[in-house]
N, C-alpha and C positions, 0 to 999 in steps of 0.2 A: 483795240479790238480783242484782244488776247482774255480780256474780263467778263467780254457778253456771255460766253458759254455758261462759267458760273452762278452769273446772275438768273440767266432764263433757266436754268437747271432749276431755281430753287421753288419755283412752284409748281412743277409735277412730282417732284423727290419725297421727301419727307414725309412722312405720316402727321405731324401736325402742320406743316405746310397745305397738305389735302385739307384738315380738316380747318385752319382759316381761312382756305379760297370758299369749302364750301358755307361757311355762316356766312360770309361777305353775300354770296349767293342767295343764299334765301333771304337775307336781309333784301337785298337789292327787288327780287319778286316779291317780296312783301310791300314796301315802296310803291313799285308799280302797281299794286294790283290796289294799294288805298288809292294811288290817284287816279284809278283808272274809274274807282267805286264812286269819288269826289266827282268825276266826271259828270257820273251819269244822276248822280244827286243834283247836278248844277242846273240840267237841262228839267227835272223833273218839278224842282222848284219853279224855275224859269217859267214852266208852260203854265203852273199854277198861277203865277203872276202876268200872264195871259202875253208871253215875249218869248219868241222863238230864234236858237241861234244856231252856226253850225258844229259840228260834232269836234274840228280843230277848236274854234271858243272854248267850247269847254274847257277844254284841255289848256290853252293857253290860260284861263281865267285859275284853275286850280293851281298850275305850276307856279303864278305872281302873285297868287293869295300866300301858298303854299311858302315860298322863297321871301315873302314879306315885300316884295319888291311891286305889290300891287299901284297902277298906273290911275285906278278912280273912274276908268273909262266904259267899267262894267260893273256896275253895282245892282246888290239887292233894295226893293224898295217894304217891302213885306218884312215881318220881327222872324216870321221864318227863315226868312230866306238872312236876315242880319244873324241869326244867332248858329245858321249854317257858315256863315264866314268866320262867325269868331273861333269856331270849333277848326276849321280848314285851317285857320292862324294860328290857334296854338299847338296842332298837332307838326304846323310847319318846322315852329319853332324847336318844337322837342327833336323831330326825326331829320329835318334837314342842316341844324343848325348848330345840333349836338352831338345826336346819334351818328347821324351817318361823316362826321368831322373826326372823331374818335373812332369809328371803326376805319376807315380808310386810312388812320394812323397808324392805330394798334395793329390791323391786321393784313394791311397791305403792302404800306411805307415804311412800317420798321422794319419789317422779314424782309423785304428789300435793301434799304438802308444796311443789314447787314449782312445778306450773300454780295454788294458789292464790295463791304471792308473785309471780308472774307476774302476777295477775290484779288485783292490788293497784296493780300501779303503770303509770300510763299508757302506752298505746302512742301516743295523737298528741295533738298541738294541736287544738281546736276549730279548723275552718274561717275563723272571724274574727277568729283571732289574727292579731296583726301589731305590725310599732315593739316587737318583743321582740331580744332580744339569745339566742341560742345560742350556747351556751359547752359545746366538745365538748371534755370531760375532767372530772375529778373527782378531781383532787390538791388538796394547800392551797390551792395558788394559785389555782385554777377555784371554790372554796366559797368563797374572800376574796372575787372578784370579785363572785357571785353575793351576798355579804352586804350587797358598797353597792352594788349593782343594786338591793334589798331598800330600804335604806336613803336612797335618792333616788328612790324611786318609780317605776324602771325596769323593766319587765317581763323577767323570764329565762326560759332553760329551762335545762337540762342533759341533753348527750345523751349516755346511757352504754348500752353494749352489753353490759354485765356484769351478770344479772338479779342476784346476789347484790348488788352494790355497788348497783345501782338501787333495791334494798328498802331496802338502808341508809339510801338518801339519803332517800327518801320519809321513812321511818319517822323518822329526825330531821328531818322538816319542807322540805325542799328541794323545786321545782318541777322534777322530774326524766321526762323517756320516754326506755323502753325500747326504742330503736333499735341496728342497726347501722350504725356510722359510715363502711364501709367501698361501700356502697352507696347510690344513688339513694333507696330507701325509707325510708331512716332521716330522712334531708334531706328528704322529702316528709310526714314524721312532723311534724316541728316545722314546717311552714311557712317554711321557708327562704327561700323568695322570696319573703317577704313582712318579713323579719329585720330593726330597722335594723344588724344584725351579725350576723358569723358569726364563731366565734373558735375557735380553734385551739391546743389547748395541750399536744399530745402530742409527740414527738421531731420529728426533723427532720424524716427520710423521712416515719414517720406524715402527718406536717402538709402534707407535700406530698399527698399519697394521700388527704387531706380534701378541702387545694383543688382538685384535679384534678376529685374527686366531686362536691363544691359547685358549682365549674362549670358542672359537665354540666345537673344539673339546673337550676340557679337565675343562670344569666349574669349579672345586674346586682346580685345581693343584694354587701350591702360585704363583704368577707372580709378577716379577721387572720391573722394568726399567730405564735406565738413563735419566738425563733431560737435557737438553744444553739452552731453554730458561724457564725462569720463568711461564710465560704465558699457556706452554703447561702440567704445572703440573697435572691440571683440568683435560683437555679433555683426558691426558695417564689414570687420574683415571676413568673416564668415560668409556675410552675403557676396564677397568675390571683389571688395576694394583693393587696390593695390596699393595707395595714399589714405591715410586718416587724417585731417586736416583739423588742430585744435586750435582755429585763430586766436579765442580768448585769453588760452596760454600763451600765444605764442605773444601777444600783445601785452600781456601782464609781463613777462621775463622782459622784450622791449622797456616796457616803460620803468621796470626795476633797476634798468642799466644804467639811465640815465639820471638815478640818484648818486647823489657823490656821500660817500662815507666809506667806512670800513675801515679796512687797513691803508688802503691803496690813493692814493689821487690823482689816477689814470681811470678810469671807468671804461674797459672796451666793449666798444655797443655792436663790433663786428671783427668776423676773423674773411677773411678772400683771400683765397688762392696762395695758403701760406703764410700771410701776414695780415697785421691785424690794422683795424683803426679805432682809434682812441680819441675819447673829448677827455680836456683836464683846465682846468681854471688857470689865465694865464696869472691872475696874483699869486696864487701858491707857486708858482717856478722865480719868482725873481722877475718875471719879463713885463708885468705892465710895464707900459713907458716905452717900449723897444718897438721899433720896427720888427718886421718878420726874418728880414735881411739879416739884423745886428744879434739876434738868437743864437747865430751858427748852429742849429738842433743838428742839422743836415751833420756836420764836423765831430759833433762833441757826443754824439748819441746816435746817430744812423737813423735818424727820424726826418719825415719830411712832411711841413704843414701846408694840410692840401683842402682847407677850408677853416671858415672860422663862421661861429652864434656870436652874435651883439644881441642880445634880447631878444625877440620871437624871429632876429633877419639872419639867414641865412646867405655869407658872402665869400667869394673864392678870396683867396690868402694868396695877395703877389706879393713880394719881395718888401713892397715900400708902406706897405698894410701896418698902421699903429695900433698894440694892445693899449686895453685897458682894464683896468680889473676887473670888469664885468666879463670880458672877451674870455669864450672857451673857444680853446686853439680845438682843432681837427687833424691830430699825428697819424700815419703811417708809416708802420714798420714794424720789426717780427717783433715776438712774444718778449724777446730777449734786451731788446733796443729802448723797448717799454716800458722793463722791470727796472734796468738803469737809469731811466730818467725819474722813475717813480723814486727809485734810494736817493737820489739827487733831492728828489725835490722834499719829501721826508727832511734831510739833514738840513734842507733850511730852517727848521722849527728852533725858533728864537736867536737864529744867528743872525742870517741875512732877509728876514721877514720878520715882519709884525707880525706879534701872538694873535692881536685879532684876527686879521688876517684868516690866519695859518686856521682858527676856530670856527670863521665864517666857513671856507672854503676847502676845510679837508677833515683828517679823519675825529681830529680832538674834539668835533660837537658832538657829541652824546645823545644831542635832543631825540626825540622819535619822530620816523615819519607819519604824517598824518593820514591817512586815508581815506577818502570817502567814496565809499560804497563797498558792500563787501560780495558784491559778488562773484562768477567767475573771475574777470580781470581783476577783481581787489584780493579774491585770496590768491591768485597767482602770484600779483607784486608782493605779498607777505610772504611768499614760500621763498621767493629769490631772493628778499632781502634774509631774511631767516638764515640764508647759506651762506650769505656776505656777511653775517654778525652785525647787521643792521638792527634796530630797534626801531618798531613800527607801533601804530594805533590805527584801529579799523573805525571808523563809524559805519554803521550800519541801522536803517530804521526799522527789520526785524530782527529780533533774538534767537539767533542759532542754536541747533539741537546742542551741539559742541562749543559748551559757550567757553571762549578764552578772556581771561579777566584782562588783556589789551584791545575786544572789541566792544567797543560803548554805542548801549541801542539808544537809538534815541535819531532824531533829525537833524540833519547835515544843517540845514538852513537855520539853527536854534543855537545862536552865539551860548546860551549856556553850554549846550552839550559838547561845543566845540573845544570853548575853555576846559570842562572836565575832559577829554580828550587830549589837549596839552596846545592849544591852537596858540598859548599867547609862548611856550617853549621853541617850538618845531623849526626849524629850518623850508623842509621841504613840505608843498602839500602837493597829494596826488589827487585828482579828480576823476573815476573810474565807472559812473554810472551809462549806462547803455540808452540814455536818453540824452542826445545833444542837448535840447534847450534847457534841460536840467543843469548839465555842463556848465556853458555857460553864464546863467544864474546863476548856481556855488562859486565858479571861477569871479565873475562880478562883486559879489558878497567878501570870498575869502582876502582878495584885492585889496576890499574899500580897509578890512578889518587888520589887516599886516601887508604893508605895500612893500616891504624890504624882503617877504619871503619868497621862495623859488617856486613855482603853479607849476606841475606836469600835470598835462591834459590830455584825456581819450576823447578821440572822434571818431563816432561809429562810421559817417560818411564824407565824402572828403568836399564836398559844397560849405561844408560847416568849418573849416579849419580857418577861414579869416574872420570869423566871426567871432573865436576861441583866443583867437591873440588876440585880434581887438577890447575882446572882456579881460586880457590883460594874463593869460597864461605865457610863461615864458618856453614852454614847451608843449608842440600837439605832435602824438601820434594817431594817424587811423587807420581800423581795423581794416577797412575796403580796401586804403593803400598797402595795407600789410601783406592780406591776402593776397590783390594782385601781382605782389612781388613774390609770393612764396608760390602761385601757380606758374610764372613764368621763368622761375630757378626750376620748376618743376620739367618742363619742356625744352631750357637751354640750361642747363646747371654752369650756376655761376655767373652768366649773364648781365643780370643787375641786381644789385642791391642799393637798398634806401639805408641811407644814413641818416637822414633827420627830415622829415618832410621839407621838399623842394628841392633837395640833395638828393643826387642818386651815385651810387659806382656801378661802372660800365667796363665792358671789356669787347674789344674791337682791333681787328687783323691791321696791320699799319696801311695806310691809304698807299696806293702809287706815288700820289701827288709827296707823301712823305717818305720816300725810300730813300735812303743816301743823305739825306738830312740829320743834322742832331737837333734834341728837344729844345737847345737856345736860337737855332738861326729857324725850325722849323715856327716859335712864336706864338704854341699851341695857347698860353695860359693869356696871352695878352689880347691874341684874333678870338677865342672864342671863351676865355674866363673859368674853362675849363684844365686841371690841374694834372697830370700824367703821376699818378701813384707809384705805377711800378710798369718795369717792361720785360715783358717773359717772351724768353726764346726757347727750343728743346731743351737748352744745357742746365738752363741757370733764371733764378729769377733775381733779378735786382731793385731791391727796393732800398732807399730811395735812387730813383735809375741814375746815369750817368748822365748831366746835361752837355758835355761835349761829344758823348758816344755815338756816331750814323748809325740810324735806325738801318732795320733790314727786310722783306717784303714779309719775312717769317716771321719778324716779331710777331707780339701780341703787343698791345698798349691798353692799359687800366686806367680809367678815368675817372677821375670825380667832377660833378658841374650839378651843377641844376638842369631843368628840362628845357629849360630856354636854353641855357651853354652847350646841352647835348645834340640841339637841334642846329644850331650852330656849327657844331664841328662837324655834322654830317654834310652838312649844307656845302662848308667850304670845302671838304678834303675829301668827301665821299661820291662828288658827283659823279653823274652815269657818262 
C-alpha cells in the first residue's frame, strides 16, 4: 500500500502529466461526439430507407461498425447507406484500433508504468543512517565496490539519477536512491553528512560538479573521487576531494609488478603491515621438484609460502604442495628476508640451475616487454618498468604527439606489426586495452602466435576475468576489483588487499573459538585453505608466525585465501 500515494500523485502533479490527461481528454470528447454524430447519421439514412429504429440501435450499430465487430443483424440496403458503413469502418479502424491504442499507451500506461517504478525504488535514507559509504555512479566499477562493501559488512547506498537504471538496480538487489546527483537534495537524500564516504565515480568534470555539491551541503563528510586525466588531480582537490583516485595507474604499476625481469627474481606485488609478499618462479630457486615442506624457506630465509599460481589457478600452499617449474611460489616476509632469498637464488646462475632456465625465468632475458595498447594503463606499465630497468615496446594504433621510437603505430591484431614490435623476441605480453572483448581477441591471437610466452591481462570488469584465462592469459587483473580494494583500504586501512585475483589478504582480531590455541592444533590452513601470514600483537609482529605459539584474544591474524577460504574461516571461527 506504501506505493499508491506515488502513483495517484502522478496525475494531478506535473505540468506535463496535466497536459497528457488533458489531450487524452479531448481526444476521448472528440470520439464521442463522432459517434454520437455516426448516430444520428444512422437514423437519418435509416428513415430514408423508410425503417425506423431506436436511439440505443443507433448507438449500438455505430460502436460494432465502429469496433469492426459488426454482428450483420443491422444492415444498410441503399449505396447510401452501404458507403455510410464503409466510411464508419475505416474511421473505426484508424481512431479505435490505432489512435486511441497508442494514446492510452503513450499517454496514460507509460506515465503510469513509471510513477509505479519510481515508487518502487527509494527516494532517501532513513534519518539514522550513518558510517555508510555513498557511491555516486552505477558502472562496473561502482557495483564491484558496492559487492565488498556487501561482503565486509559495510553499509552502501548508490545514488543514481536515472529512474530506469535505479529499477534495475533495486530489482537486482542493490541498495540504491533515486536522486539527483547534480543538486543539494540528492546529497540530503542519502545522508551525506553523516557518510563515512562519499565517492565519486563519473568523468572528470562530472566529479568535480559532485564535490563542489557535496561541499555545499555536507563540509566535513570525507569525499573521493576517480581521476581519468592527470591534470585534473588539482582542480578535483580544489573542489574539496580528500582522495584523488588514479585506478588506471594504479592498475598499470599492478600489472608492471607482475613482470619478472630486472635485477631481482622476487617481484613484490605487496608490502602489509610491515612485510612484504612476493611471487618468484620456483625454477629459478632450485625448488621445482620439492614439496613446500622440503623448501625449509621457513628455516633458511624467514619466509613463509602462503599461496602459489599454476597457470591462470590460484591455490593455497600446504606443506605437501609439489613445485614445478611453471609454479610461482607466493612468499611472505620482510623486505629483508626477500633480498636474501633473491642473492640466493642469483648465485644459482650456472651452478645449481640450468642457464635456460635461469634465461627463461629471471633477470638475463633481455628481450622487451610487449605492450599492447598504449594508453593510460599501457604508458603507466612503461613508466614502472622504465624504473625497474626493464625494456619495453608499446603498440599502439594511434601516433603520439611524443613519439618514442619503442612505440610502434600500427594494429595489435596485424602479425606484422607485432613481429616488428619484437613478438617472435619477447617473453612477456601485456594486454592493456580498456575494451574487454578486445582483450580477449589479442589474448586468443597472441596464444595461437607464441604459446610458450607469459599473457598479462587487464579486465576492466570482473564478469570478464574467466573469460581472459580461458582465451589463455596466465595472468588477469581488474580495474573494478582494484578499485574496490583501494576504496575499502580507504575506510578500514589495511583491511584487505588482493594479491592476484581470487586471492585476497585479510586481517582479523583472533576468534574466541581460537584463543589459547596455536596455529598447528588450531588447523587454520587445512579447515578452511586459508594460510596465517603473520600474527601481530602490540609488541611485535611475527612473520612467518610461530606455529607452536597459543594465540591470544589480542592478537591480530593476517590471512591469505581466496573468497571462498575467506568465507570459510568466518563461517567456522567467527560464528555469532
Amino acid at each position: 500500500m506504501k506505493f499508491k500515494p506515488p502513483q495517484l500523485q502522478y496525475f494531478p502533479a506535473p505540468a506535463s502529466s496535466r497536459r497528457n490527461m488533458l489531450f487524452v481528454l479531448r481526444f476521448l470528447i472528440f470520439l464521442c461526439a463522432l459517434v454520437l454524430l455516426y448516430s444520428m447519421l444512422f437514423h437519418l439514412i435509416m428513415r430514408y430507407e423508410g425503417r425506423d429504429y431506436s436511439l440505443f440501435t443507433g448507438l449500438y450499430w455505430t460502436l460494432t461498425v465502429m469496433s469492426t465487430s459488426a454482428f450483420g443483424d443491422i444492415t444498410f440496403r441503399s449505396d447510401p447507406g452501404m458507403i455510410f458503413t464503409v466510411i464508419v469502418l475505416l474511421s473505426g479502424v484508424l481512431l479505435f484500433m490505432l489512435l486511441l491504442p497508442f494514446i492510452f499507451i503513450r499517454y496514460v500506461y507509460i506515465p503510469w508504468a513509471d510513477a509505479h517504478s519510481k515508487a518502487l525504488t527509494p527516494r532517501r535514507l532513513p534519518e539514522n543512517s550513518s558510517g555508510h559509504v555513498v557511491i555516486v555512479g552505477s558502472d562496473g566499477t561502482a557495483l564491484s565496490i558496492a559487492s565488498r562493501c556487501l561482503r565486509y559488512d559495510i553499509p552502501y547506498v548508490l545514488l543514481e539519477a536515472d529512474n530506469a537504471r535505479a529499477v534495475s538496480l533495486y530489482d537486482r538487489g542493490y541498495k540504491v536512491v533515486l536522486g539527483d546527483t547534480d543538486s543539494v537534495s540528492g546529497y540530503e537524500a542519502v545522508r551525506a553528512e553523516k557518510a563515512a564516504l562519499v565517492l565519486a565515480l563519473h568523468d572528470d568534470m562530472k566529479n568535480t560538479n559532485i564535490a563542489y555539491t557535496v561541499r555545499e551541503y555536507a563540509p566535513l563528510a570525507p569525499l573521493a573521487a576517480s581521476m581519468h586525466r592527470e591534470a585534473s588531480a588539482d582542480i578535483l582537490r580544489l573542489a574539496g576531494c580528500d582522495h584523488v583516485l588514479n585506478f588506471a595507474d594504479m592498475l598499470g604499476k599492478g600489472l608492471a609488478g607482475r613482470v619478472f625481469g630486472g635485477n631481482s627474481t622476487c617481484n613484490i606485488i605487496g608490502r602489509f603491515e610491515g612485510f612484504c609478499i612476493a611471487e618468484s618462479p620456483a625454477g629459478s630457486g632450485k625448488l621445482a621438484g620439492m614439496r613446500i615442506r622440503d623448501t625449509d624457506l621457513r628455516a633458511r630465509f624467514g619466509l613463509n609460502a602462503v599461496g602459489l599460481r599454476q597457470g591462470n589457478r590460484c591455490l593455497p600452499a600446504g606443506p605437501d604442495t609439489e613445485l614445478d617449474k611453471a609454479s610461482i611460489l607466493l612468499l611472505a616476509g620482510t623486505a629483508e628476508n626477500l633480498e636474501t632469498f633473491d642473492r640466493h637464488v642469483r648465485a644459482c646462475n650456472g651452478k645449481t640451475m640450468p642457464e635456460d632456465i635461469f634465461r627463461e625465468q629471471v633477470a638475463g632475458n633481455s628481450a622487451p616487454v610487449l605492450i599492447l595498447g598504449g594508453g593510460r594503463v599501457g604508458t603507466a606499465i612503461a613508466a614502472a618498468l622504465e624504473r625497474r630497468g626493464i625494456d619495453w615496446r608499446i603498440v599502439e594504433l594511434q601516433k603520439k604527439t611524443e613519439h618514442d621510437g619503442r612505440i610502434v603505430v600500427g594494429d595489435a591484431a596485424d602479425i606484422a606489426v607485432l613481429r616488428k614490435a619484437g613478438l617472435g623476441e619477447t617473453r612477456t605480453i601485456v594486454v592493456t586495452t580498456h575494451n574487454d572483448d578486445m582483450n580477449i581477441y589479442l589474448t586468443i591471437y597472441c596464444r595461437k602466435l607464441r604459446p610458450d610466452v607469459k599473457i598479462i591481462c587487464r579486465a576492466t570488469l570482473d564478469n570478464n576475468l574467466p573469460s581472459l584465462y580461458s582465451a589463455g592469459a596466465d595472468l588477469v587483473m581488474s580495474q573494478a576489483g582494484l578499485a574496490a580494494d583501494t576504496v575499502i583500504n580507504l575506510l578500514t586501512p589495511g583491511r584487505v588487499f588482493t594479491l592476484t585475483e581470487g586471492l585476497n589478504i585479510f586481517r582479523i582480531l583472533t576468534p574466541p573459538s581460537l584463543a589459547g590455541q596455536t596455529l598447528k592444533s588450531g588447523g587454520i590452513r587445512q579447515k578452511t585453505n586459508c594460510n596465517v601470514a603473520a600474527v601481530k600483537n602490540k609488541e611485535t609482529l611475527s612473520v612467518p608466525p610461530d606455529p607452536d605459539k597459543p594465540l591470544t584474544s589480542g592478537d591480530e591474524l593476517i590471512l591469505i585465501g581466496s573468497v571462498d577460504a575467506e568465507k570459510s574461516f568466518m563461517s567456522l571461527y567467527c560464528k555469532a
